[in-house]
N, C-alpha and C positions, 0 to 999 in steps of 0.2 A: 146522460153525458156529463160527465166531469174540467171541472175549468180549473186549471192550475194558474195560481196568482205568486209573482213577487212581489212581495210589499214591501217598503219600504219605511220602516218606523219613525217615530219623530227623535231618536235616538241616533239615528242611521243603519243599526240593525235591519237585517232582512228577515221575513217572515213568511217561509211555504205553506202556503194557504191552498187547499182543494176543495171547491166547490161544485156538489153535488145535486143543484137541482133548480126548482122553479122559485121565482120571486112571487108566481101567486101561490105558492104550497099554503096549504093549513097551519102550518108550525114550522118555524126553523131551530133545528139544533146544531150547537155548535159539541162537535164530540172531542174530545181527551184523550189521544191514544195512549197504551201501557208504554213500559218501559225493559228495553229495548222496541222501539217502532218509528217507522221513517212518516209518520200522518196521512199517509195513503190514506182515499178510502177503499175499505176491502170489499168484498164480491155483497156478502152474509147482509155487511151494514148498508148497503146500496140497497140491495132487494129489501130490504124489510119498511126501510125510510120513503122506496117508490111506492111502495104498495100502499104505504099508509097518506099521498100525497105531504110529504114531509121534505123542507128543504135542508138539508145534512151536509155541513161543512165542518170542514178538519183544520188543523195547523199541524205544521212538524213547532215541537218546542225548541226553543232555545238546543242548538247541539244535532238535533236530530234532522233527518231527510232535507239538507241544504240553508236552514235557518241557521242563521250565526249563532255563536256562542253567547252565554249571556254569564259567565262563571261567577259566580257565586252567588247568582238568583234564589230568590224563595218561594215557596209556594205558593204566596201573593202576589208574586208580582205579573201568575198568567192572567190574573184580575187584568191588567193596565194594558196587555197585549191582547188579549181578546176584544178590548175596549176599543181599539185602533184597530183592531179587523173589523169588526161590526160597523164603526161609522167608515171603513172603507167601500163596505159590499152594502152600506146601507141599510143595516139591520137593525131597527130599533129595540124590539126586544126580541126575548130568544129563550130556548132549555138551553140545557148540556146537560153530557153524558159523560160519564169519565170511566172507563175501564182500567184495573188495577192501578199504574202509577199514575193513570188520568184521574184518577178518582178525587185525592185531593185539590187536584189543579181548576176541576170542576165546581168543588165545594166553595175553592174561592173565590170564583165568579160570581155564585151563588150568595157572597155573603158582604162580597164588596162590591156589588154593584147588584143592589136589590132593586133599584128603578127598572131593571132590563132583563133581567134574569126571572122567569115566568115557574121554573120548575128545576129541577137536578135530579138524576135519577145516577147512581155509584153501581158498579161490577167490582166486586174483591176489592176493594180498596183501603190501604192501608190504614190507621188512626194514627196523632199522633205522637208522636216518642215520651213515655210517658214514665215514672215509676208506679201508677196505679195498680199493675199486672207486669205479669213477668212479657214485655213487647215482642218478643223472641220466641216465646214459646211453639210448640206446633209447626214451625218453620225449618223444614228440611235443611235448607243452603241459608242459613243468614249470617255467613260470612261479609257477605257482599254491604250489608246494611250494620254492623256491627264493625266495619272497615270505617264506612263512610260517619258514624258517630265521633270518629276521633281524626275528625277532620281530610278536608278534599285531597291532600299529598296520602294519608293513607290509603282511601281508596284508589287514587292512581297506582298506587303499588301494586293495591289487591288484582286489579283490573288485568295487569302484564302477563298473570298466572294464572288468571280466574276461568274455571270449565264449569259448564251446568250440568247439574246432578240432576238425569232423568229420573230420581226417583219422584223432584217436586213436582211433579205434575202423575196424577190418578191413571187408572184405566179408561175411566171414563173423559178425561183431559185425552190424552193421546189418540179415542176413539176420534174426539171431535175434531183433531188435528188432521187424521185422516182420511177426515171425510169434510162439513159444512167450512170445516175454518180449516181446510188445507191454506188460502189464503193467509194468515195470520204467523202460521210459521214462517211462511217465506219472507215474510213482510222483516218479522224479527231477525229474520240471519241476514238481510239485508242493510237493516239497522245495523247489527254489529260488526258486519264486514267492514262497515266505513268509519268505524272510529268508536270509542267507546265517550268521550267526552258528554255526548248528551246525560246517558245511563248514570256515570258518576255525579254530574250536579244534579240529575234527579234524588239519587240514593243520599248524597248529602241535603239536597234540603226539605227531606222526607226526615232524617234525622237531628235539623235544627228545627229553632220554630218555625212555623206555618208564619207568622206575622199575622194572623186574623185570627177572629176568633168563632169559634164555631158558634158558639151563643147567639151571633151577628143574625145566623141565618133566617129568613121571613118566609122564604118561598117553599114550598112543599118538596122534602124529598125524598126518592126512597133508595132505601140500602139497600141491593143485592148482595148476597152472600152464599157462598157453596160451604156449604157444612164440613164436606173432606178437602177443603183447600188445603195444601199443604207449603205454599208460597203466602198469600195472606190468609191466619187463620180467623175463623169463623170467631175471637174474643177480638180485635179489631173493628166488628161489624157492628159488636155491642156498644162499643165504648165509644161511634162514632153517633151512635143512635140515641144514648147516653146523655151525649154531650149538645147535640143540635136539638131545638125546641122542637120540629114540625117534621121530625122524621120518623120515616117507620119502615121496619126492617121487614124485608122478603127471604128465607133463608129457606133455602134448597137443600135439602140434608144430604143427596147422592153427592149432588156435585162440585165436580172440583177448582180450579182457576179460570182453565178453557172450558171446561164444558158450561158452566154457570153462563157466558154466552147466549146458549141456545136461547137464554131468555129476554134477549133485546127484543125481540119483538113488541115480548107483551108488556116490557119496558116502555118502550115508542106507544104503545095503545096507553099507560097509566100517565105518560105525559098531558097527552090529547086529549086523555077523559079531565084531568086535573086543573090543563090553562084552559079548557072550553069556555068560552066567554056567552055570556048569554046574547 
């Protein structure tokens, strides 16, 4: 059973919080949903996190599923809101999981609050804006993210007119759309039905600095990556493996953005084998 919380920030910002499970679980994660997503938790990430006795809580970001805005947030700053959810729900330490636009937002958790943060485990997720590699490469639509480099009124532009190109996503994406993570599409057109405002300060502070550094990172984590992403490409995955001392990258060569997915699971098992405490 699931417990939706309004929280209340020391900001005054509010913070949609979904919590997923027992206070005596094995492990609690807190998860990072993509971008466009309102922080539900979905059907896939329930079953997998019950199974393994794992307590699995979400937020909607800044912008998303009734949390306030937070314009012109960085990707450090989901460190400080996560920090205030957890002594909310009483959670001393914790993983996280970040799937695509979560992935950074996880990292940071990970690196700005290494007292609490036990492990991170990333699906697709981006690195950051860099001249090292061409960051664009491989990337079907990256209009939307090449908007947001030149600042938050651009991508409001882009946003008014912006359609997604079924090509960024595989056969194998669209299989898993249809079937395990039918949840996750509806989750996303539900997201953008109500506003686009989350999506653009994620896109823009994917494309300023992060405010941390990934070097920070202590805790163990691993990179998921689908080989044929066509939304983040598989040179993203290197460069964040690259960068972080204690990471090591998982790279699934079929798969694509959604399908890469299928492997939360055994995601949630590398957490549990990883913080197992003697």
């Amino acid at each position: 059973m699931t417990t939706k919380h309004n929280l209340t920030l020391h900001d005054g910002r509010t913070l949609i919080v979904h919590d997923g499970g027992s206070e005596s679980a094995a492990l609690t994660v807190i998860w990072h949903h993509g971008s466009p997503h309102t922080g539900a938790l979905l059907e896939p990430l329930l079953d997998s996190s019950t199974a393994r006795r794992i307590r699995l809580v979400s937020y909607a970001r800044p912008g998303y599923g009734g949390s306030s805005p937070n314009v012109g947030r960085d990707v450090a700053s989901a460190a400080a809101d996560v920090a205030e959810l957890a002594d909310a729900l009483k959670i001393e330490r914790f993983a996280t999981i970040g799937a695509s636009g979560g992935g950074p937002h996880a990292l940071a958790c990970g690196a700005l609050l290494p007292d609490r943060v036990l492990g991170v485990v990333t699906f697709a997720s981006p690195a950051p804006l860099t001249d090292a590699f061409d960051w664009y490469a491989g990337m079907v639509a990256p209009g939307g993210l090449q908007a947001a480099a030149r600042g938050r009124a651009a991508r409001a532009d882009y946003a008014a007119t912006e359609e997604f190109d079924p090509d960024s996503f595989t056969d194998a994406d669209w299989t898993a759309l249809r079937g395990a993570w039918a949840s996750l599409g509806g989750d996303a057109a539900e997201a953008g039905q109500a506003g686009h405002d989350g999506l653009i300060d994620d896109d823009v502070a994917f494309t300023m600095p992060w405010a941390f550094d990934l070097r920070a990172l202590r805790a163990p984590v691993l990179v998921v990556q689908g080989g044929e992403d066509r939304v983040v490409p598989a040179t993203h995955a290197t460069a964040l493996v690259g960068a972080c001392p204690t990471a090591e990258l998982w790279l699934r060569p079929r798969e694509g953005h959604v399908s890469v997915l299928e492997a939360v699971p055994v995601g949630m098992d590398w957490l549990l084998a990883t913080t197992k405490r003697p």
